[in-house]
C-alpha positions as a Markdown table, in Angstrom:
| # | Residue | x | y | z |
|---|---|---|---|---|
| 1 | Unk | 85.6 | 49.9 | 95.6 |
| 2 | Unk | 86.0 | 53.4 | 93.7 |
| 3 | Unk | 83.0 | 55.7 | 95.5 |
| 4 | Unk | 84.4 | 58.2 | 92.5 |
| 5 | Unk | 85.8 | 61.1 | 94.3 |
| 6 | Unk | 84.8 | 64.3 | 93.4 |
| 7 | Unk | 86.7 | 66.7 | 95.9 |
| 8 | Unk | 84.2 | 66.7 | 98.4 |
| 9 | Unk | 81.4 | 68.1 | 96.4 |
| 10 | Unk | 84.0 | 69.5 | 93.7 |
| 11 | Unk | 85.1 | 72.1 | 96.5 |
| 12 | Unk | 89.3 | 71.2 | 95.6 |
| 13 | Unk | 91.4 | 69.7 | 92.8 |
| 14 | Unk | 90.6 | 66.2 | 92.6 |
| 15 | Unk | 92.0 | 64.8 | 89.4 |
| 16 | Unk | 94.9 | 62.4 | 91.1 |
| 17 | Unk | 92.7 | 62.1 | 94.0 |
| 18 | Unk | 90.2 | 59.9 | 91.8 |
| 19 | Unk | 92.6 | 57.4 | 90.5 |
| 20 | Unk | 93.5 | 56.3 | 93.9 |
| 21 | Unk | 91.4 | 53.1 | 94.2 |
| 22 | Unk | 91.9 | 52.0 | 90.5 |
| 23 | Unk | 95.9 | 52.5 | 91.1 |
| 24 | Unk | 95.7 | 50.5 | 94.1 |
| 25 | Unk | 93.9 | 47.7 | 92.6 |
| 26 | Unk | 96.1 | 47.6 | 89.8 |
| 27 | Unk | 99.4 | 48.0 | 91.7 |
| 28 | Unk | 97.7 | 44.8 | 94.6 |
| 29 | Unk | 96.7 | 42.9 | 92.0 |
| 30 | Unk | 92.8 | 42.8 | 93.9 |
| 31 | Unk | 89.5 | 43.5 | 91.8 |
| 32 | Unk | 88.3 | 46.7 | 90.9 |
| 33 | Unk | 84.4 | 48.2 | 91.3 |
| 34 | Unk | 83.3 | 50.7 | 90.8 |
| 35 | Unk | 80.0 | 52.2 | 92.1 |
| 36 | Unk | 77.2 | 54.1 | 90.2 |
| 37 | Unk | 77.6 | 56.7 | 94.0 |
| 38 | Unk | 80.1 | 59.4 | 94.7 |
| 39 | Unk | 81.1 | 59.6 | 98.1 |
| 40 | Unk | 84.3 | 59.2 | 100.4 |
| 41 | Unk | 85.2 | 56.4 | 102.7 |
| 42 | Unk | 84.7 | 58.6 | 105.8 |
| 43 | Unk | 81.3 | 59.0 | 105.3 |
| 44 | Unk | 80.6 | 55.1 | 105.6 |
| 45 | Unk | 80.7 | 54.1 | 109.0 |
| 46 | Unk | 80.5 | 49.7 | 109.1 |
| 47 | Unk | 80.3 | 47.2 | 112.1 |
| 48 | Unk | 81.8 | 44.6 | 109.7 |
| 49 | Unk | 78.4 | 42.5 | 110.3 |
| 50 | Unk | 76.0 | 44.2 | 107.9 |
| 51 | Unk | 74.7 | 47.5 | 109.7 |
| 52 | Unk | 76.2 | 50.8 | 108.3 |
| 53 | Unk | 76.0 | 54.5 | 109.3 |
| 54 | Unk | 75.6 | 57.4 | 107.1 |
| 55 | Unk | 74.8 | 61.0 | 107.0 |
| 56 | Unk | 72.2 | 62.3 | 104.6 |
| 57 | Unk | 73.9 | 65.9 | 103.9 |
| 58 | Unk | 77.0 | 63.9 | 102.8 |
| 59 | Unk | 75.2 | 61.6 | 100.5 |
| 60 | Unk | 71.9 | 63.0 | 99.6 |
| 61 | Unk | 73.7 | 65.9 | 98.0 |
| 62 | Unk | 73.6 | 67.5 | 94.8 |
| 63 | Unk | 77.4 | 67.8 | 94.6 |
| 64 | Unk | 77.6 | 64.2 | 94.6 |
| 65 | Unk | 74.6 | 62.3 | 93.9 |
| 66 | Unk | 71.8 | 64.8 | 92.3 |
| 67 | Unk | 68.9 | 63.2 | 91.4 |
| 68 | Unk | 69.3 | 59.7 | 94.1 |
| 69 | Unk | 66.8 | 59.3 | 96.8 |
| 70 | Unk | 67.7 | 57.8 | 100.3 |
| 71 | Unk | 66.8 | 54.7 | 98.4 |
| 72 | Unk | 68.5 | 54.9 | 95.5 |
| 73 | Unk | 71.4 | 55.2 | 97.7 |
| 74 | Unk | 70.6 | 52.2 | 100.1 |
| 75 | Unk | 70.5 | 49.9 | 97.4 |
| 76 | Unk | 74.0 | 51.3 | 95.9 |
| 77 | Unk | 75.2 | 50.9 | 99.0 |
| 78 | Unk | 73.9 | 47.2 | 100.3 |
| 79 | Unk | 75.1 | 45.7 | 96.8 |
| 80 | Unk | 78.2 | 47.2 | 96.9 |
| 81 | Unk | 79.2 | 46.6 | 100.4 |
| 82 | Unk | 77.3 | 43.5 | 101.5 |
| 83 | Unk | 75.0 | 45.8 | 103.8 |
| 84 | Unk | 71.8 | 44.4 | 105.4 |
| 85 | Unk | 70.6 | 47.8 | 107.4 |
| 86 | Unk | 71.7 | 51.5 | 106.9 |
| 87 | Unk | 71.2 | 53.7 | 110.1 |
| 88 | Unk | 70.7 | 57.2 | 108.6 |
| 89 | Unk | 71.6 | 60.2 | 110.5 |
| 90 | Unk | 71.0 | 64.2 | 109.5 |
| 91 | Unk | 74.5 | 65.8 | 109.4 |
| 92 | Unk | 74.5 | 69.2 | 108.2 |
| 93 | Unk | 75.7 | 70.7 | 104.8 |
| 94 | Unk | 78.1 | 73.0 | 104.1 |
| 95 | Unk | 79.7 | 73.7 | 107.2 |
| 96 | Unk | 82.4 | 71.9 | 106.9 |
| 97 | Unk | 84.3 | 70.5 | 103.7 |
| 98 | Unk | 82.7 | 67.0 | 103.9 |
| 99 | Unk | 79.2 | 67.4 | 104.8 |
| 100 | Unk | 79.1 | 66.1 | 107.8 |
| 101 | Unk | 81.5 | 62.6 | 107.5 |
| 102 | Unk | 80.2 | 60.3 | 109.9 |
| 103 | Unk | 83.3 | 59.9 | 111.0 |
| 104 | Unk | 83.1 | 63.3 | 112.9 |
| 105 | Unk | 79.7 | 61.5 | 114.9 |
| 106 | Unk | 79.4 | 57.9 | 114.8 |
| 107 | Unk | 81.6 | 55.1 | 114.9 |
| 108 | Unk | 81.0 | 51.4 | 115.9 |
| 109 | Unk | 83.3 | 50.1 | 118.9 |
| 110 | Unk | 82.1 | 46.6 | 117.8 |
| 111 | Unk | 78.5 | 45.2 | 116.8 |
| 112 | Unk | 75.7 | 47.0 | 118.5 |
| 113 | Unk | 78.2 | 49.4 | 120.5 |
| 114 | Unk | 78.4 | 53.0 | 119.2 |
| 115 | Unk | 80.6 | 55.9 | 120.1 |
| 116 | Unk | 79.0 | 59.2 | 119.6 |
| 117 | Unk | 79.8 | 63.1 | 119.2 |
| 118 | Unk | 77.6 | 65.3 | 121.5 |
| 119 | Unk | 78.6 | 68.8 | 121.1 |
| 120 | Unk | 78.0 | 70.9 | 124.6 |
| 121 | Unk | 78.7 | 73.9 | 123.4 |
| 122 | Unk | 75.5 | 75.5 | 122.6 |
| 123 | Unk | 77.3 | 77.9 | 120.2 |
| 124 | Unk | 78.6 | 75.6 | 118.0 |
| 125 | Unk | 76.8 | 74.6 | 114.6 |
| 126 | Unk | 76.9 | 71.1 | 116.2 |
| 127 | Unk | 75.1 | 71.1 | 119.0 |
| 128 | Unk | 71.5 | 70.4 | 117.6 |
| 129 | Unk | 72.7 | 68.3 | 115.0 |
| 130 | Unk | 74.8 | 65.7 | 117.6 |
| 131 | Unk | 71.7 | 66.0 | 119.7 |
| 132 | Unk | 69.6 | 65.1 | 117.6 |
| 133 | Unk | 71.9 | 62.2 | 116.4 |
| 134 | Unk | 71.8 | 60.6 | 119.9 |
| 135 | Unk | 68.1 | 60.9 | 119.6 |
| 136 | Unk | 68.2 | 58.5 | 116.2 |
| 137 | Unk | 70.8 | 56.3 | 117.7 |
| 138 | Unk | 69.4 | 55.3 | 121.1 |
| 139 | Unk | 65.9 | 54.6 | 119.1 |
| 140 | Unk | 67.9 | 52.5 | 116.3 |
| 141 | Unk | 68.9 | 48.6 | 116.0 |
| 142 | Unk | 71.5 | 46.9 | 113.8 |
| 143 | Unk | 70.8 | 44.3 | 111.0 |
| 144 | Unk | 70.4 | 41.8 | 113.4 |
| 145 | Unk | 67.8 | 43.6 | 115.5 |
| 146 | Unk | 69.8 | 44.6 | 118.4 |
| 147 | Unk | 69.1 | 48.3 | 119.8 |
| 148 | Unk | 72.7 | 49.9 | 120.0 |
| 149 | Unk | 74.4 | 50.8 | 123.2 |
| 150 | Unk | 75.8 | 54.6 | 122.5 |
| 151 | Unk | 78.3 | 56.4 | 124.3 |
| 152 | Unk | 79.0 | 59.8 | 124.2 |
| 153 | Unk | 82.3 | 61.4 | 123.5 |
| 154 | Unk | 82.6 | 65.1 | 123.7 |
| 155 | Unk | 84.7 | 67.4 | 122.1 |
| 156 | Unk | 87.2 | 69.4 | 124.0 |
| 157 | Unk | 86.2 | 72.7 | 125.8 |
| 158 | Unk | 89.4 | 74.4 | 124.7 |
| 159 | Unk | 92.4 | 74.4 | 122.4 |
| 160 | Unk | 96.1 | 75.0 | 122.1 |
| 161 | Unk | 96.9 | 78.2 | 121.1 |
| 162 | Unk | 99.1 | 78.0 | 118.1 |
| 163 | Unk | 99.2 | 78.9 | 114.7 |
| 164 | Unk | 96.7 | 76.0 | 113.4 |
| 165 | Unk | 94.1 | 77.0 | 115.7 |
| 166 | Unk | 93.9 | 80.1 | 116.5 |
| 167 | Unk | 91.0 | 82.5 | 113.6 |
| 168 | Unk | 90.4 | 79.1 | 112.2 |
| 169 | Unk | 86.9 | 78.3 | 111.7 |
| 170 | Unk | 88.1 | 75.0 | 109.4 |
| 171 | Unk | 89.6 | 73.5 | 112.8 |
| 172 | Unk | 88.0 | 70.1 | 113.4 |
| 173 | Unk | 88.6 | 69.4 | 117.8 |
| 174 | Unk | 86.9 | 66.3 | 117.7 |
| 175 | Unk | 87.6 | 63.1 | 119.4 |
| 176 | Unk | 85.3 | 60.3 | 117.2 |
| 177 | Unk | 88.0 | 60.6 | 114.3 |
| 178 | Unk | 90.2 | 58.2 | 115.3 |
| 179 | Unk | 92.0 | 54.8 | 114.3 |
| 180 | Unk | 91.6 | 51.2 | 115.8 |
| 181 | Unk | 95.0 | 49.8 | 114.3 |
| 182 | Unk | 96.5 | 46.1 | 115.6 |
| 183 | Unk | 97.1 | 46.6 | 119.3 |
| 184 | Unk | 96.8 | 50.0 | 119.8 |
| 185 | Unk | 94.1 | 52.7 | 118.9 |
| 186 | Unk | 95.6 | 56.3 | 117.7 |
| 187 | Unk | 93.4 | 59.2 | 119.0 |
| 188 | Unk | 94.0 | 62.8 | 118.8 |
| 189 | Unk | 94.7 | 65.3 | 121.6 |
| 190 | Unk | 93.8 | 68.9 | 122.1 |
| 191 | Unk | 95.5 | 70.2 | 125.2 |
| 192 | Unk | 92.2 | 70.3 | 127.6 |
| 193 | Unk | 93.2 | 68.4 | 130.2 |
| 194 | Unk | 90.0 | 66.8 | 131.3 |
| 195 | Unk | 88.5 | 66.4 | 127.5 |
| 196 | Unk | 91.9 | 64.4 | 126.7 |
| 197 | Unk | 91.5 | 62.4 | 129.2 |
| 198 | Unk | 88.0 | 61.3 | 129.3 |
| 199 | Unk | 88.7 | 60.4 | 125.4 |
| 200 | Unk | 91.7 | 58.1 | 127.1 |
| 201 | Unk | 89.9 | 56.4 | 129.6 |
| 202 | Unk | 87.0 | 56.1 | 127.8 |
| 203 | Unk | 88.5 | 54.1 | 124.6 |
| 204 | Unk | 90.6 | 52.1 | 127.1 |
| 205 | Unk | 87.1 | 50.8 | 128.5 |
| 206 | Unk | 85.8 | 49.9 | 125.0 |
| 207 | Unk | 89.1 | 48.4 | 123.2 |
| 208 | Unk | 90.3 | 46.6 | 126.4 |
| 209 | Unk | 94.1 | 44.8 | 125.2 |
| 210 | Unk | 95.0 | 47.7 | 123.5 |
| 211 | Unk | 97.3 | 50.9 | 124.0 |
| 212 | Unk | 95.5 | 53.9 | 123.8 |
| 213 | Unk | 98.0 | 56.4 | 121.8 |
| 214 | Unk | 97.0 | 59.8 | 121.8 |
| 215 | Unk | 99.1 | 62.8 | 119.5 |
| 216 | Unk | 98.9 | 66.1 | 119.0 |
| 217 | Unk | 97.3 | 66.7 | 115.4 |
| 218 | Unk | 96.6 | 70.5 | 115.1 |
| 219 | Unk | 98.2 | 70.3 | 111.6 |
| 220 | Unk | 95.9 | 67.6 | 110.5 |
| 221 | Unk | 92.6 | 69.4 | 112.1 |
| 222 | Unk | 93.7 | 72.7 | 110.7 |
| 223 | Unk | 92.3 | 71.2 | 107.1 |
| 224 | Unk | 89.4 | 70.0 | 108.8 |
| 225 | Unk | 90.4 | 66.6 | 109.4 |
| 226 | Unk | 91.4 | 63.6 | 112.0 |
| 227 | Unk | 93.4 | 60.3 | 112.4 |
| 228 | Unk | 90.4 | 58.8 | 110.4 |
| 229 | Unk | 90.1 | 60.8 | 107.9 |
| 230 | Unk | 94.2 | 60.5 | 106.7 |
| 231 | Unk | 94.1 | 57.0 | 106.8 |
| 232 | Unk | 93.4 | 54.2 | 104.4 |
| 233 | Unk | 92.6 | 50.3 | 104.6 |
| 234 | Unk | 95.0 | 48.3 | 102.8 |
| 235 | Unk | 93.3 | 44.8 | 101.7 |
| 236 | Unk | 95.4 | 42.1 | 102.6 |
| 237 | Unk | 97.2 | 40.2 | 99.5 |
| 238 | Unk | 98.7 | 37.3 | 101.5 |
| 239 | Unk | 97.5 | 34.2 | 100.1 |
């Protein structure tokens, strides 16, 4: 599916950045779609069973989609993805390079279970925004009715010092970004001890059977990004 990249709201050089789903279908030999939307895949957050999660300042944007109501977008989005119920949340534009990727505040552990961000820092840009996500999440059910189980994963208190962090507001410390893989699930690490570990413990609860990997990734959150966001779900060919 080719959500038609356009640099994040035509804020970098895209042009080989938009050819990546049409290569990829061509060089797998699986169909190619392509939607009427412009978006990114970490702004879709799926439980695999019909219920999505998106943020509105990510795709109700006029350097994506001018001119497409929440509904315009719903339906884009349930015929191109087999969606039954979309679970809007705020986000907040222009703070950050995407908009507010879900994937920064909501992810589903499996059906009905969300993990979400809650920012406790009442500095930060996030903290009425996460707050107010919890609020729409504990209130919201799935496609098939169920009210969602939420729990909270904060960011870290504090930071490495090293040259990715240190005078950089693009820094993304955040733990939701990260990547349920076969066995294992790859989570990032800041260096706060106690954050780190909660993160740890916590996804060992919810993905029992698997290794919980956490790595340093200060380069990768230095462009405002996580595990999630450099990743990419390869269909599967085998007949």
């Amino acid at each position: 599916m080719d959500f038609n990249f356009n640099g994040w709201g035509n804020k970098q050089r895209h042009r080989n950045d938009s050819r990546v789903a049409a290569t990829l279908s061509e060089t797998l030999g699986v169909p190619y779609l392509q939607s009427e939307l412009t978006g990114e895949g970490g702004g879709i957050e799926v439980d695999g069973h019909g219920t999505a999660i998106i943020t509105e300042s990510c795709w109700i944007n006029a350097n994506r989609n001018p001119d497409w109501s929440r509904s315009d977008v719903e339906a884009e989005l349930k015929a191109n993805l087999g969606l039954r119920k979309i679970i809007w949340l705020p986000g907040i534009k222009g703070q950050d390079i995407t908009d507010a990727h879900v994937d920064f505040y909501a992810r589903f552990v499996e059906p009905g279970v969300v993990i979400a961000n809650l920012d406790n820092d009442p500095d930060a840009y996030d903290y009425r925004v996460t707050r107010k996500h919890l609020e729409i999440l504990k209130q919201a059910t799935d496609a098939d009715g169920r009210r969602l189980t939420v729990h909270l994963l904060p960011p870290p208190s504090k930071l490495r010092s090293n040259r990715f962090t240190r005078d950089n507001p693009e820094f993304a410390a955040g733990y939701i970004n990260y990547l349920p893989i076969n066995g294992a699930v790859i989570a990032p690490q800041f260096g706060d001890p106690q954050a780190d570990q909660h993160c740890k413990q916590l996804l060992g609860e919810l993905y029992p059977g698997r290794i919980i990997e956490q790595v340093n990734i200060d380069p990768i959150a230095a462009g405002g990004g996580g595990i999630h966001c450099i990743s990419k779900n390869m269909p599967d060919t085998r007949q």
